[in-house]
C-alpha positions as CSV (number, residue, x, y, z in Angstrom):
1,X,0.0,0.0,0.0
2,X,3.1,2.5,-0.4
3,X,3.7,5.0,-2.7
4,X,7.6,4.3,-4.8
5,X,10.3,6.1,-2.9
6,X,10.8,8.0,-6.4
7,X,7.2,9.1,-6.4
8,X,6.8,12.3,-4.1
9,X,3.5,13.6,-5.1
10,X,1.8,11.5,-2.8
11,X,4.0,11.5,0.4
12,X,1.2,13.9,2.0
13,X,-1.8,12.0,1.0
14,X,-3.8,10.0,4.0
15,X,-5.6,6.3,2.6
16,X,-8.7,5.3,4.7
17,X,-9.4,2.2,4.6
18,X,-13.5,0.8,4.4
19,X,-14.8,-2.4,3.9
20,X,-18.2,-4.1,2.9
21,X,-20.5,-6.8,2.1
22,X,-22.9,-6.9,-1.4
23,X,-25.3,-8.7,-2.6
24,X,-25.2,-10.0,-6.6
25,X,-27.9,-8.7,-8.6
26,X,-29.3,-10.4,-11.4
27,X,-26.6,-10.4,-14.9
28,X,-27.1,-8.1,-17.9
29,X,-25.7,-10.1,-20.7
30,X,-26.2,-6.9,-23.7
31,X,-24.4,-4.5,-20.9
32,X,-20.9,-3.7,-21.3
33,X,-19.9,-2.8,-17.8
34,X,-20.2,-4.6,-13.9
35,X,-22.3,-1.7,-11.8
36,X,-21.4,-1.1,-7.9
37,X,-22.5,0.5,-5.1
38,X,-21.8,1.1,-1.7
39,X,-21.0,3.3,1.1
40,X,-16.9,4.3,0.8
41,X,-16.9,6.2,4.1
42,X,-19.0,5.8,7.2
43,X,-19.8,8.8,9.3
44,X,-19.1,8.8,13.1
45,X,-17.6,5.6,13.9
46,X,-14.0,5.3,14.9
47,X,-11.7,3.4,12.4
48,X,-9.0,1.4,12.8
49,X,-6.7,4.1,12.7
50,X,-8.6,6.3,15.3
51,X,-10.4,8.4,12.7
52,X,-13.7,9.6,12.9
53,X,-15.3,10.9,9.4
54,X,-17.7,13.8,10.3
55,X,-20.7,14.5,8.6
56,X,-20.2,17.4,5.8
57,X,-16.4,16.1,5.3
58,X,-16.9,15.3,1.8
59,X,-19.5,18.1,0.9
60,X,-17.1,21.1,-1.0
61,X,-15.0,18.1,-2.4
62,X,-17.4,16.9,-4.1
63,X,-19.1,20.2,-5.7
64,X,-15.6,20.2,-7.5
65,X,-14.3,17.0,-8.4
66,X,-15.4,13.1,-8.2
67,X,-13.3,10.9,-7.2
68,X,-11.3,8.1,-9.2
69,X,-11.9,4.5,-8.9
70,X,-8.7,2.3,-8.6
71,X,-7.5,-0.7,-7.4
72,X,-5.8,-1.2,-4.0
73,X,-5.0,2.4,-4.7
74,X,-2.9,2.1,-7.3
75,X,-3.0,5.2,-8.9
76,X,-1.7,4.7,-12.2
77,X,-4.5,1.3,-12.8
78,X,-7.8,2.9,-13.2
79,X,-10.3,0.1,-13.1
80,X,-13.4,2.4,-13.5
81,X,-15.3,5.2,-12.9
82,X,-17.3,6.7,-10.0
83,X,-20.7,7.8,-11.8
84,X,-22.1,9.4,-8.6
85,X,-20.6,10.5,-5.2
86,X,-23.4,11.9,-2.3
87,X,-23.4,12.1,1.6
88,X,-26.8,10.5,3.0
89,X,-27.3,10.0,6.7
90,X,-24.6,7.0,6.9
91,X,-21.7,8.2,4.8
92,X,-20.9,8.4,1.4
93,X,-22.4,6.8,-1.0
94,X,-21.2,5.6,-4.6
95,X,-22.1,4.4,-7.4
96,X,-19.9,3.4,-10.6
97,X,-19.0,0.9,-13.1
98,X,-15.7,-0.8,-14.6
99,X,-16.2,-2.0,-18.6
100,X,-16.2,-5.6,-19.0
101,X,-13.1,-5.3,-21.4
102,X,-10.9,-4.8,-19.1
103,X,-9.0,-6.8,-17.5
104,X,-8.1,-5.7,-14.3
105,X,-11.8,-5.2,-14.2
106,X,-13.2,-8.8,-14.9
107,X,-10.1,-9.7,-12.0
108,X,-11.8,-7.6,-9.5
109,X,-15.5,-8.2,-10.2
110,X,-14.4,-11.9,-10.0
111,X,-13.0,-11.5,-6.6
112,X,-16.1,-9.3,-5.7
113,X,-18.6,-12.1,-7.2
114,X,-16.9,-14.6,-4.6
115,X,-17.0,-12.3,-1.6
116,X,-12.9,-11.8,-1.9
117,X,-13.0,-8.2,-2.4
118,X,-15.8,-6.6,-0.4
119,X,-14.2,-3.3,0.7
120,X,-13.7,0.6,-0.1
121,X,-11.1,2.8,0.4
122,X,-11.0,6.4,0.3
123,X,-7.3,8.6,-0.6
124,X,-7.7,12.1,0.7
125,X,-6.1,15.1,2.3
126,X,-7.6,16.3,5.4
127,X,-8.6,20.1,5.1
128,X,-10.0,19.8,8.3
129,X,-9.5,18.3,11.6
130,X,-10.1,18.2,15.6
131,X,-8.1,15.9,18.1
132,X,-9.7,14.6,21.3
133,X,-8.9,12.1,23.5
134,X,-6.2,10.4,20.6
135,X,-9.1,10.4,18.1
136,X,-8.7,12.4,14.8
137,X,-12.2,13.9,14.3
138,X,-11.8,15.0,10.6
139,X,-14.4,17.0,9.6
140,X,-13.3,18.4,5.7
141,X,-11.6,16.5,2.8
142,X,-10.5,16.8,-0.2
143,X,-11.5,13.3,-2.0
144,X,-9.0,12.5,-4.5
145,X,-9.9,8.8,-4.8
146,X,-12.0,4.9,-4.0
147,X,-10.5,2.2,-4.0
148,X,-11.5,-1.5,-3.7
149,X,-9.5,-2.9,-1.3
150,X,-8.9,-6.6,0.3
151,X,-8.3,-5.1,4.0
152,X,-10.5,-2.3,5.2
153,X,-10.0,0.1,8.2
154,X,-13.4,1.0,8.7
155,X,-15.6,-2.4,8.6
156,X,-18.6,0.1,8.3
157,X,-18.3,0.9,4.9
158,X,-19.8,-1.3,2.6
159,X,-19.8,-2.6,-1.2
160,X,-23.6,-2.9,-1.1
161,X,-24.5,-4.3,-4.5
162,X,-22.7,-5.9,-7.8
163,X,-24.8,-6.3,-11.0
164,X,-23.8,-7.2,-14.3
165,X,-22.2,-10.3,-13.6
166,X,-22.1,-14.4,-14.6
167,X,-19.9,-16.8,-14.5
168,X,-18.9,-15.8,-18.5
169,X,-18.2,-12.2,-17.4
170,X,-15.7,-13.2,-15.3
171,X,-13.5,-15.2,-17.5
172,X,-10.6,-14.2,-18.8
């Protein structure tokens, strides 16, 4: 989960850490890409790393710019796209899509169609921040990305549904 020694852009950046289950919806075989959707941040709960996401943390990030979808945050293997990004009452919520042609795609949604892969990520920088009692209360971000992930840091945050998929989409 590190960022190459050479690579210095990212030495600033924070990765949180979310995980989920989903449920398989029924396969589109005339569709040309697997949908998700799921919560990639929880709000209020502490994490594994003594974070708490607040409540409105994601709110001017996301009036500017939506997030990219990766792979164990790799940043330079896109997998995707993030279609919509909104807070709700429980975090924030995602939906997106990775094209069936590609193959670090079909790898993943086979991983997610077995259970393997069931968790988000989020890479951000913290605008925002309160410390009490050793917790980190962070309460803006800037969201640069989500990630699926295969070890979470926030077991809140759930992949909540995978469509598009059989046994056929999978194979490579």
């Amino acid at each position: 989960m590190g960022v190459p020694a050479a690579d210095k852009s990212f030495e600033d950046k924070e990765v949180k850490i979310f995980s989920g289950n989903f449920e398989l919806k029924a396969p589109s075989d005339d569709d040309e890409y697997y949908y998700f959707e799921g919560y990639a941040s929880t709000f209020g709960n502490v994490d594994r790393h003594r974070h708490v996401i607040v409540k409105g943390a994601f709110t001017k990030s996301l009036q500017t710019f939506m997030p990219k979808l990766v792979n164990q945050h790799q940043m330079w293997t896109p997998i995707g796209r993030i279609d919509t990004a909104y807070e709700d009452e429980h975090g924030l919520y995602v939906k997106g899509r990775m094209p069936k042609d590609n193959t670090d795609a079909r790898n993943v949604a086979s991983l997610m169609k077995m259970g393997a892969l069931d968790s988000f990520s989020i890479g951000f920088n913290t605008l925002d921040k309160e410390e009490r009692d050793g917790i980190r209360y962070i309460k803006e971000i800037a969201l640069w990305e989500v990630s699926i992930v295969t070890l979470p840091a926030n077991p809140n945050a759930r992949i909540t549904a995978v469509k598009s998929m059989n046994i056929n989409d999978v194979k490579n």
